[in-house]
C-alpha positions in Angstrom: 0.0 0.0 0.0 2.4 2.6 0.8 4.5 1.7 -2.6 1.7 2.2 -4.3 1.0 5.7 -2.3 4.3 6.5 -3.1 3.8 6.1 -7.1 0.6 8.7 -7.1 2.8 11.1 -5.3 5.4 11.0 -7.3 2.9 11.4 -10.0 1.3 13.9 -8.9 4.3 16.1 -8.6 5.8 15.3 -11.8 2.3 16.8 -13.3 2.6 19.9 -10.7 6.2 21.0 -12.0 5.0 20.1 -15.6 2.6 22.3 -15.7 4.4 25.1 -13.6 7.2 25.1 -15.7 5.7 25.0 -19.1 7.7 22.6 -21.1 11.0 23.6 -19.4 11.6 20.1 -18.5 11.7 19.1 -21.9 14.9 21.2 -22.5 18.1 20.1 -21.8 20.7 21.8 -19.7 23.9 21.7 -19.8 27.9 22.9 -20.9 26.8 23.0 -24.6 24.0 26.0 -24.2 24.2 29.0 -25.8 22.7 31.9 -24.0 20.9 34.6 -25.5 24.0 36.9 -25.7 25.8 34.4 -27.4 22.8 34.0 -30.4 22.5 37.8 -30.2 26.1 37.5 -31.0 26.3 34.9 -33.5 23.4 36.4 -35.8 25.1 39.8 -35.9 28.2 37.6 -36.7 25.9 36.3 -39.5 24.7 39.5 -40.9 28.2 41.0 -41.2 29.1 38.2 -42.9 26.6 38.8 -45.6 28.7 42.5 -46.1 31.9 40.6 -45.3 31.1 38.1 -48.8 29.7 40.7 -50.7 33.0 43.0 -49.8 34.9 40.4 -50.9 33.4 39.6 -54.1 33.9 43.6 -54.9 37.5 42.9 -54.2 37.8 40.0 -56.2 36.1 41.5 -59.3 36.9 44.6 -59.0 33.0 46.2 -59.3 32.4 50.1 -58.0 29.1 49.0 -57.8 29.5 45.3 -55.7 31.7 47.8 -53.0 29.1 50.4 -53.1 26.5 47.8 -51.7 28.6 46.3 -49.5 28.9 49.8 -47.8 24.9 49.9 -48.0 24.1 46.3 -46.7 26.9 47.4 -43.3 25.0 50.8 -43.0 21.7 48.9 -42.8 23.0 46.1 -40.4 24.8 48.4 -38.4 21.2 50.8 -38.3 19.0 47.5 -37.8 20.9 46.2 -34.9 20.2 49.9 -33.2 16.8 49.9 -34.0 15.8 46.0 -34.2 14.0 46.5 -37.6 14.6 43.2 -39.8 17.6 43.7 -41.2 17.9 40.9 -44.1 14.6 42.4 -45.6 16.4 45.8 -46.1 19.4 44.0 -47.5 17.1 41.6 -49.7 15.9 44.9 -50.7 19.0 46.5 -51.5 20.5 43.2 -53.8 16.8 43.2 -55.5 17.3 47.3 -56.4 21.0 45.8 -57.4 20.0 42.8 -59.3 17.2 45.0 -61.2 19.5 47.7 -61.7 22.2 45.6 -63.3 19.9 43.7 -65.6 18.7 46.9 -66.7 22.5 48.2 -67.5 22.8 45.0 -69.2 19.7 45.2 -71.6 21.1 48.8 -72.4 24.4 47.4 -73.0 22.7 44.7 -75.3 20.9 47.2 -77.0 24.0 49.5 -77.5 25.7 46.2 -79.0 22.7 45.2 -81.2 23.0 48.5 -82.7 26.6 48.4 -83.2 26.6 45.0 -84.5 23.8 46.4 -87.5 25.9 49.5 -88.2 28.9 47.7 -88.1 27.8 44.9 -90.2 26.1 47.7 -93.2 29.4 49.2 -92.7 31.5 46.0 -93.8 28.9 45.7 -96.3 29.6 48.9 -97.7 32.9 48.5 -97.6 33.1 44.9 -99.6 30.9 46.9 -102.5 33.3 49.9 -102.8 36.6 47.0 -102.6 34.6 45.6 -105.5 33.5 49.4 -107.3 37.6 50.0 -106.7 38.3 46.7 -108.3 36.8 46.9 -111.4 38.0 50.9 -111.7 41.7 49.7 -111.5 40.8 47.1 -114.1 39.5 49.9 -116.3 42.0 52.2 -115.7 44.7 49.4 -116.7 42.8 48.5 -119.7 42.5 51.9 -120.7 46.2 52.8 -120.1 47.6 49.4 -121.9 44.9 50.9 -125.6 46.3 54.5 -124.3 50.1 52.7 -124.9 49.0 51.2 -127.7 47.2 54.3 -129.7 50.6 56.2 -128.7 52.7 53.4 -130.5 50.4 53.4 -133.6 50.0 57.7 -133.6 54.1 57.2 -133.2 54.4 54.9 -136.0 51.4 56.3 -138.3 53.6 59.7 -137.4 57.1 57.8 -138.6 55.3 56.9 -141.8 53.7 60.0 -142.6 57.0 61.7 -142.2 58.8 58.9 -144.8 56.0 59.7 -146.8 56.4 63.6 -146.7 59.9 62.8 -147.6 59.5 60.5 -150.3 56.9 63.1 -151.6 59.4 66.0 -151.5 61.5 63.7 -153.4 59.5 63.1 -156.2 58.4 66.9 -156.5 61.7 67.7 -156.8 62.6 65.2 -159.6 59.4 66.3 -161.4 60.5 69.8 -161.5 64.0 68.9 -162.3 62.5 66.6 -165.7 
């Protein structure tokens, strides 16, 4: 009888401090805790570390624009952790307004390129017909120079032979008027 008295008492105060405690008994403690400083601690850790990769990144790449939001995303932790406004949705916010304004530098820049690409491409094309236009001028122009050469040598000849003839002309006059 008493064991069994015993059993309902222990019972009964295992469902006292149970419901006293609220679910403290299901937590553990012990050397491998971490206190509420030390979380506070390690998620500010965590949030610098966002502007520690991002710095980095800058560094490694060499982007103005990757340091400049490094800068922001530190000014917003360092402003969040004094006010205790959610700080990754500010800097979620600030690589969105990043992302967005990248892509729409890079649809510029693919535009700028399109339209370099077309001009540059009407330009070649222009180019190839006036190689070709220059072509078939110098082709003319040698043909024309090689008749030129020739009409010289024939007006040079035709010349020698009307001079012979001139001669041989005087010639004859001159034995006519001496018969």
């Amino acid at each position: 009888k008493s064991r069994g008295e015993e059993l309902g008492a222990l019972a009964a105060a295992k469902q006292a401090l149970a419901e006293s405690t609220a679910g403290a008994d299901a937590l553990s403690y012990g050397l491998d805790q971490v206190s509420f400083l030390q979380t506070a601690s390690r998620a500010g850790a965590r949030q610098y570390d966002a502007a520690r990769l991002v710095r980095k990144l800058a560094e490694k790449t060499g982007s103005k624009g990757l340091a400049l939001l490094a800068q922001r995303i530190s000014n917003v932790i360092r402003a969040g952790s004094k006010s205790g406004d959610d700080v990754f949705a500010k800097v979620k916010g600030l690589i969105q307004d990043m992302l967005e304004k990248l892509e729409a530098e890079a649809e510029a820049d693919a535009t700028k390129k399109a339209y370099c690409d077309k001009e540059l491409a009407e330009t070649n094309g222009k180019k190839s017909d006036k190689t070709i236009e220059i072509e078939k001028l110098s082709t003319q122009i040698d043909q024309m120079s090689a008749k030129s050469a020739t009409l010289k040598e024939e007006v040079a000849a035709l010349g020698q032979a009307l001079g012979d003839l001139a001669t041989s002309q005087a010639q004859m006059d001159k034995l006519r008027a001496e018969e």
